[in-house]
ZABA-49198 format. One record per residue: residue number from 1; x, y, z of N, C-alpha, C in turn; residue in one letter. Coordinates in nm, 3 decimals. Layout:
BEGIN
+------+---------+---------+---------+---------+---------+---------+---------+---------+---------+------+
: voba :    n.c1 :    n.c2 :    n.c3 :   ca.c1 :   ca.c2 :   ca.c3 :    c.c1 :    c.c2 :    c.c3 : fise :
+------+---------+---------+---------+---------+---------+---------+---------+---------+---------+------+
:  NUM :       X :       Y :       Z :       X :       Y :       Z :       X :       Y :       Z :    A :
...
+------+---------+---------+---------+---------+---------+---------+---------+---------+---------+------+
! end
This chain:
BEGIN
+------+---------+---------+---------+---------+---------+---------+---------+---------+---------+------+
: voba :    n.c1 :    n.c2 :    n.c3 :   ca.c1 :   ca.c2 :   ca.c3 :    c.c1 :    c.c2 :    c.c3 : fise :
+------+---------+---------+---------+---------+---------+---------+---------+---------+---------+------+
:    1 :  11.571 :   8.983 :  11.616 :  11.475 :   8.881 :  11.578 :  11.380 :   8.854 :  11.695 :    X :
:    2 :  11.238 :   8.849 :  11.704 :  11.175 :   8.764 :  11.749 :  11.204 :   8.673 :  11.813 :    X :
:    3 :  11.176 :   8.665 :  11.922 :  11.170 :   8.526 :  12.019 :  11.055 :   8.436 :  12.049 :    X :
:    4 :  10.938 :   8.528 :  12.139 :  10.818 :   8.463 :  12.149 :  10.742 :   8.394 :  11.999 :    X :
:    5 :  10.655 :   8.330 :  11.998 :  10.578 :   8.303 :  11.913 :  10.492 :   8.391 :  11.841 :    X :
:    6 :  10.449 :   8.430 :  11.955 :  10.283 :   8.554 :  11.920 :  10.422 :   8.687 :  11.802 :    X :
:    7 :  10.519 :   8.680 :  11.883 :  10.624 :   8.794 :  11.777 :  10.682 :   8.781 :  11.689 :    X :
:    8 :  10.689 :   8.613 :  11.661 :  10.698 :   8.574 :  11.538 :  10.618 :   8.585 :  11.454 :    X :
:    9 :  10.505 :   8.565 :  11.483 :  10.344 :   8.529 :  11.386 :  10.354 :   8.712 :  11.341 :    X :
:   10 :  10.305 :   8.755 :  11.430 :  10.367 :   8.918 :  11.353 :  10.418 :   8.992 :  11.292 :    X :
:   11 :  10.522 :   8.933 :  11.305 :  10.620 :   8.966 :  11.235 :  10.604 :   8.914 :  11.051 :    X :
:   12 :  10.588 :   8.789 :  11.068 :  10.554 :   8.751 :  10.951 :  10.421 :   8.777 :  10.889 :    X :
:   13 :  10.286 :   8.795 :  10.972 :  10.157 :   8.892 :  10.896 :  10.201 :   9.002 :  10.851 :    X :
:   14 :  10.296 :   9.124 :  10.942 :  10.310 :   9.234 :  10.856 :  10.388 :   9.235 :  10.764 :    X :
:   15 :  10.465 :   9.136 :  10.728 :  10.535 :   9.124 :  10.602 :  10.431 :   9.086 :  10.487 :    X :
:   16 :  10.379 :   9.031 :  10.512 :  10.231 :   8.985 :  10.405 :  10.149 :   9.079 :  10.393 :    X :
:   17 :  10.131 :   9.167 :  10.498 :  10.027 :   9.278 :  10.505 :  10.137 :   9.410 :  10.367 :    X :
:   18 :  10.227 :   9.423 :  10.402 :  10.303 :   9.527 :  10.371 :  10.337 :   9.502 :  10.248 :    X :
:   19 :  10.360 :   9.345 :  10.209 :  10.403 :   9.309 :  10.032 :  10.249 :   9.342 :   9.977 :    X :
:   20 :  10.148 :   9.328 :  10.041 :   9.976 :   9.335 :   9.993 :  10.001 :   9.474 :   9.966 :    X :
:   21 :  10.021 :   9.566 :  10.057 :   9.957 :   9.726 :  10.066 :  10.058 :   9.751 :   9.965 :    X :
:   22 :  10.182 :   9.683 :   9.928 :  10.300 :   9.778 :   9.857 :  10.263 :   9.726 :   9.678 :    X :
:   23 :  10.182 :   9.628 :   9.717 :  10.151 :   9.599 :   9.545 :   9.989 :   9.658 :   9.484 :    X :
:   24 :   9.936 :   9.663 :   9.617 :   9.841 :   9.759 :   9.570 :   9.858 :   9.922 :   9.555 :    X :
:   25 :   9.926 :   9.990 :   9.601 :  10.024 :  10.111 :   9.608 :  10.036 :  10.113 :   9.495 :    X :
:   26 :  10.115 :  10.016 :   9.365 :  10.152 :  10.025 :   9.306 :  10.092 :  10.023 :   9.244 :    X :
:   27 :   9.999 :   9.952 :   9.161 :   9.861 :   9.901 :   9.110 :   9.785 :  10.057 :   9.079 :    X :
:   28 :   9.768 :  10.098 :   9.180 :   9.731 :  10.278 :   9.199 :   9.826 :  10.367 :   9.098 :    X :
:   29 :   9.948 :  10.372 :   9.130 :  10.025 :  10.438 :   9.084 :  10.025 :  10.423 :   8.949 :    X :
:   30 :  10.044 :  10.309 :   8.897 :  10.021 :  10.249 :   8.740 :   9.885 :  10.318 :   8.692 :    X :
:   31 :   9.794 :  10.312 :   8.740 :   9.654 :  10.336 :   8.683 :   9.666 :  10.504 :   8.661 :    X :
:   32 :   9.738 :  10.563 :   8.777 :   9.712 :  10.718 :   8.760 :   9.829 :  10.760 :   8.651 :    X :
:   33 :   9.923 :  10.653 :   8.653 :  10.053 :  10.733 :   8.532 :   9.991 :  10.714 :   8.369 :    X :
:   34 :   9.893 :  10.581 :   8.386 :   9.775 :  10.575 :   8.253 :   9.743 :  10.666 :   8.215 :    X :
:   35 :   9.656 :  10.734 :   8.316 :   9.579 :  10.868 :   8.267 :   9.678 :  10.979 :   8.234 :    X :
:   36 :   9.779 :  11.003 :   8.286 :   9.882 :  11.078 :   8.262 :   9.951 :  11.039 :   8.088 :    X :
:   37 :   9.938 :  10.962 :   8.103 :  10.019 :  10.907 :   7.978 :   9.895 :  10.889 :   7.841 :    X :
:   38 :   9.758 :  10.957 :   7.847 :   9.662 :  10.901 :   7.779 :   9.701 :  11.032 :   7.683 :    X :
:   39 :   9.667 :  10.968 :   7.538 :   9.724 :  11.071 :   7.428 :   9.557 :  11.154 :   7.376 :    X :
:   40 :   9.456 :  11.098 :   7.369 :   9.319 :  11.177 :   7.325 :   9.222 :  11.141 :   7.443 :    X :
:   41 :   9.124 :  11.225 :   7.479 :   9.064 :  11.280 :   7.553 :   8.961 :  11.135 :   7.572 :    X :
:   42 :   8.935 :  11.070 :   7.531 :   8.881 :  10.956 :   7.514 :   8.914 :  10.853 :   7.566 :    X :
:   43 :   9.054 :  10.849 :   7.563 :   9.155 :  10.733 :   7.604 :   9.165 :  10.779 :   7.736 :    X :
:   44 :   9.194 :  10.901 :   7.807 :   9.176 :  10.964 :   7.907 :   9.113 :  10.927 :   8.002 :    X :
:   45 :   8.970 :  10.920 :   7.960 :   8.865 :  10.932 :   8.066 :   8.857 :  10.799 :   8.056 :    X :
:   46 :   8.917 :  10.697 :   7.928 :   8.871 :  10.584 :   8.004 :   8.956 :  10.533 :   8.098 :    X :
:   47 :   9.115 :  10.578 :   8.107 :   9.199 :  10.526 :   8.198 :   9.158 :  10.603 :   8.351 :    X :
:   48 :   9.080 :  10.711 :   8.357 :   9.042 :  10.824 :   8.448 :   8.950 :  10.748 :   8.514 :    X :
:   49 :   8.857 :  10.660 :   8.484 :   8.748 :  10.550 :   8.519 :   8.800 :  10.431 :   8.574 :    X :
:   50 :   8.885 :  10.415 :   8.559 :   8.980 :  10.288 :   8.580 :   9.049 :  10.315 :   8.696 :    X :
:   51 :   9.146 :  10.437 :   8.708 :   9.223 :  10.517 :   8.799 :   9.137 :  10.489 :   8.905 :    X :
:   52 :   9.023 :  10.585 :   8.880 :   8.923 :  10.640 :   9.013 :   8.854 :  10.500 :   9.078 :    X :
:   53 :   8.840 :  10.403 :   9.011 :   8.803 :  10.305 :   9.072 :   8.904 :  10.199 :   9.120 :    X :
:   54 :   9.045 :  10.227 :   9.127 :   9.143 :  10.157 :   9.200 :   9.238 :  10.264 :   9.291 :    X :
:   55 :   9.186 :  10.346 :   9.259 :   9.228 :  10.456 :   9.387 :   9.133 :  10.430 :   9.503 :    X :
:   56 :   8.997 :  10.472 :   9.476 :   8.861 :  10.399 :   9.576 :   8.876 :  10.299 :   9.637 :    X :
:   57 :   8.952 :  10.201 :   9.584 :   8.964 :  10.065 :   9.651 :   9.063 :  10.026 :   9.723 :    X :
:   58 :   9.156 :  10.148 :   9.665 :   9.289 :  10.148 :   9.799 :   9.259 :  10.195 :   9.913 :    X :
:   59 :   9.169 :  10.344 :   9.894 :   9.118 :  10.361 :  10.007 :   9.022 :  10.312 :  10.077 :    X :
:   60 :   8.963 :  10.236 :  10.058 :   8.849 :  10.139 :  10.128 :   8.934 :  10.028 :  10.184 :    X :
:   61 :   9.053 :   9.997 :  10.111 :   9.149 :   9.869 :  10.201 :   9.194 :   9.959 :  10.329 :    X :
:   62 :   9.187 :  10.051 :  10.326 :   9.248 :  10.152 :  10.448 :   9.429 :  10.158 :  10.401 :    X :
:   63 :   9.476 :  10.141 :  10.260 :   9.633 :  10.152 :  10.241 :   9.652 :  10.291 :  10.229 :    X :
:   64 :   9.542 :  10.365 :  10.194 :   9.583 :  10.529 :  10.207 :   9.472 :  10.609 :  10.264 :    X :
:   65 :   9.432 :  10.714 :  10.320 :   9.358 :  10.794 :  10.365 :   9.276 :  10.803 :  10.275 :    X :
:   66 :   9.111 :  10.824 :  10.308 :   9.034 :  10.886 :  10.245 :   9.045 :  10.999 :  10.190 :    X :
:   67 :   9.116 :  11.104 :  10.217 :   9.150 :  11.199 :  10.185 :   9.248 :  11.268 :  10.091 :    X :
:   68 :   9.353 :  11.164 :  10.109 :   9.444 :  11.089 :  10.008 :   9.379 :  11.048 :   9.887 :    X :
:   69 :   9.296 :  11.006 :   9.871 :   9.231 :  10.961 :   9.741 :   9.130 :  11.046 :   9.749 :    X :
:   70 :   9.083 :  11.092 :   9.754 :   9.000 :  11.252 :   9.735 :   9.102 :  11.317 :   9.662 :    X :
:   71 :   9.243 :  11.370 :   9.705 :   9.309 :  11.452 :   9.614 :   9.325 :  11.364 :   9.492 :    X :
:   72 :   9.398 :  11.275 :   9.541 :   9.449 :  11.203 :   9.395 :   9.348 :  11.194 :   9.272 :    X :
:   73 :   9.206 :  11.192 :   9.281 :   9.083 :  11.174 :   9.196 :   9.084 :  11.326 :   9.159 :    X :
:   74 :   9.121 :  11.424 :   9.235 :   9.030 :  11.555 :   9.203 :   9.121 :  11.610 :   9.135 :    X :
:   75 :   9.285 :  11.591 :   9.164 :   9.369 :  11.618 :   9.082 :   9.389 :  11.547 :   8.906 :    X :
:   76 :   9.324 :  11.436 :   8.893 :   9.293 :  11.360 :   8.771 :   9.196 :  11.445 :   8.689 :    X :
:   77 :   9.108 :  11.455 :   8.746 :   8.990 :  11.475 :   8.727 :   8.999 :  11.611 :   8.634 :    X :
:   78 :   9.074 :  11.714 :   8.738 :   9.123 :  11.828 :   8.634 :   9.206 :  11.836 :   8.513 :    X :
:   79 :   9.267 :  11.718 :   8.513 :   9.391 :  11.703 :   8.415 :   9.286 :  11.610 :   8.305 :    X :
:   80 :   9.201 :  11.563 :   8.341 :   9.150 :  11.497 :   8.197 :   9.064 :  11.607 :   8.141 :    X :
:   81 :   8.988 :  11.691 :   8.249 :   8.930 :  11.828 :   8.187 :   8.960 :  11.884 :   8.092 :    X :
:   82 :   9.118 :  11.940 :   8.145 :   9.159 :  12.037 :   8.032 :   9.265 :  11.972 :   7.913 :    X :
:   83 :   9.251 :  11.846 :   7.928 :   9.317 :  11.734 :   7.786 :   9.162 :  11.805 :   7.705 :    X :
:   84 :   9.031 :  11.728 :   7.794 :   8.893 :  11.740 :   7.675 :   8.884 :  11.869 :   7.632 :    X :
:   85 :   8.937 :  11.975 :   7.685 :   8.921 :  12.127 :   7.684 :   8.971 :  12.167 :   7.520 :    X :
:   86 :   9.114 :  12.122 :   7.539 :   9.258 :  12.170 :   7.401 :   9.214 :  12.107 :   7.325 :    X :
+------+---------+---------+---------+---------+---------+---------+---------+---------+---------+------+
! end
């Protein structure tokens, strides 16, 4: 445990920081299992719109790499393709 003050206060921001990043994490994850789970090509792209704009915003909080959400979008992106494709 913590002794000083300043290592207390820390201690307790990154617990707030970390319940924040772990519910937005999740928030993400939900949106992309949407699109996964979308039954017509329609329903797809609209959960695919939804996805891509709470993936974007995870990465702009800095909870995952830019790059990280580059795949995660580009990998969607193909999978609603070839739903509109069949």
């Amino acid at each position: 445990m913590p002794h000083t003050r300043s290592a207390k206060k820390r201690m307790r921001k990154s617990r707030e920081a970390r319940l924040r990043n772990r519910s937005a994490k999740s928030a993400m994850k939900t949106a992309i299992k949407k699109v996964l789970a979308a039954s017509s090509p329609e329903e797809a792209m609209e959960a695919f719109r939804r996805a891509t704009s709470v993936i974007d915003r995870t990465a702009k909080k800095g909870i995952i790499h830019k790059n990280t959400a580059a795949r995660y979008k580009s990998r969607l992106a193909r999978i609603v393709q070839n739903l509109a494709r069949a």
